[in-house]
C-alpha positions, 0 to 999 in steps of 0.5 A: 789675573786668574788664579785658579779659574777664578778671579777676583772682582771688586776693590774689597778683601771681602768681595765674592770670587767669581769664575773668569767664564761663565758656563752655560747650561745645555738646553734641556732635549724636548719630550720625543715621548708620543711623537711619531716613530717613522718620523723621528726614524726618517728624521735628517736621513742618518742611519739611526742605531738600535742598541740590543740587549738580550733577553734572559729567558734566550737559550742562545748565546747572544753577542752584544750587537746593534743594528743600524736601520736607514729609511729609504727617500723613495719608498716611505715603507722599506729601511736598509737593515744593518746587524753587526755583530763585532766584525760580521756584519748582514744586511738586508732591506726590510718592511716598516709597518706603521702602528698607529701613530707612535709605534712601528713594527720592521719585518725583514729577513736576512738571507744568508742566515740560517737560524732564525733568519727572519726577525719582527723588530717592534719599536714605540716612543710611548717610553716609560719616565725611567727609560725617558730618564735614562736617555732613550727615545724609542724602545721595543723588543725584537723576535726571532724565528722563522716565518714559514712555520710562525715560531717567534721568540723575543730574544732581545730588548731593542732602544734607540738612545736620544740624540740633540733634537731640535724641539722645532724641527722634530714638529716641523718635520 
């Protein structure tokens, strides 16, 4: 008999009380610190979604707005950009630049913008422990502006939070 979610085990007065369930721990997420940033981006072919918090120094008003970024399966180099922002929604396909190992840099330009249309997005997975304690995998900034005259300004903060990753398929994959 439970009562109370705990039942009572043994013949004595002074036996311990014990939970009728016994609840596992979750198994602890591996370090995605280091790893490569188009793999983990490319990882399961899912839309992996950027979290994008403001800068201070932005003169602009800037909406809270994620983007979405999905790797193309033909070309290893370009990504179908989302940006939405509430209900408005622009998307574009955009360049992903590899640097090095564990960083990389999406460069794109959204057409029927027509301030700061074209962005540099910079993400690396070489995060700091707080940011690792937080739950993000991947973090970097963003840059607005206009290409043809080369004025960028970061406008925000860019982080892409952890996920349940399986430790074998992430170095497998």
């Amino acid at each position: 008999m439970c009562e109370d979610k705990e039942e009572v085990r043994g013949a004595g007065e002074g036996s311990p009380r014990v939970p009728c369930w016994r609840r596992r721990a979750p198994a602890p997420l591996p370090d995605t610190r280091g790893l490569c940033c188009a793999k983990l981006l490319r990882k399961n072919g899912k839309p992996k979604k950027v979290l994008l918090f403001p800068e201070e120094g932005w003169a602009r008003s800037a909406s809270s707005s994620y983007w979405t970024l999905q790797p193309s399966w033909w070309r290893r180099e370009r990504c179908k950009v989302v940006e939405v922002a509430g209900t408005r929604r622009h998307s574009t396909h955009a360049r992903m630049v590899a640097s090095g190992g564990n960083a990389v840099h999406v460069v794109g330009t959204f057409k029927h913008m027509g301030t700061d249309a074209d962005f540099k997005l910079y993400l690396t997975t070489n995060v700091t422990q707080a940011d690792f304690n937080m739950g993000y995998t991947m973090t970097g900034t963003l840059e607005r502006g206009c290409r043809s005259t080369n004025t960028f300004q970061v406008t925000h903060f860019a982080v892409l939070r952890r996920c349940d990753h399986d430790a074998t398929h992430l170095k497998n994959a």
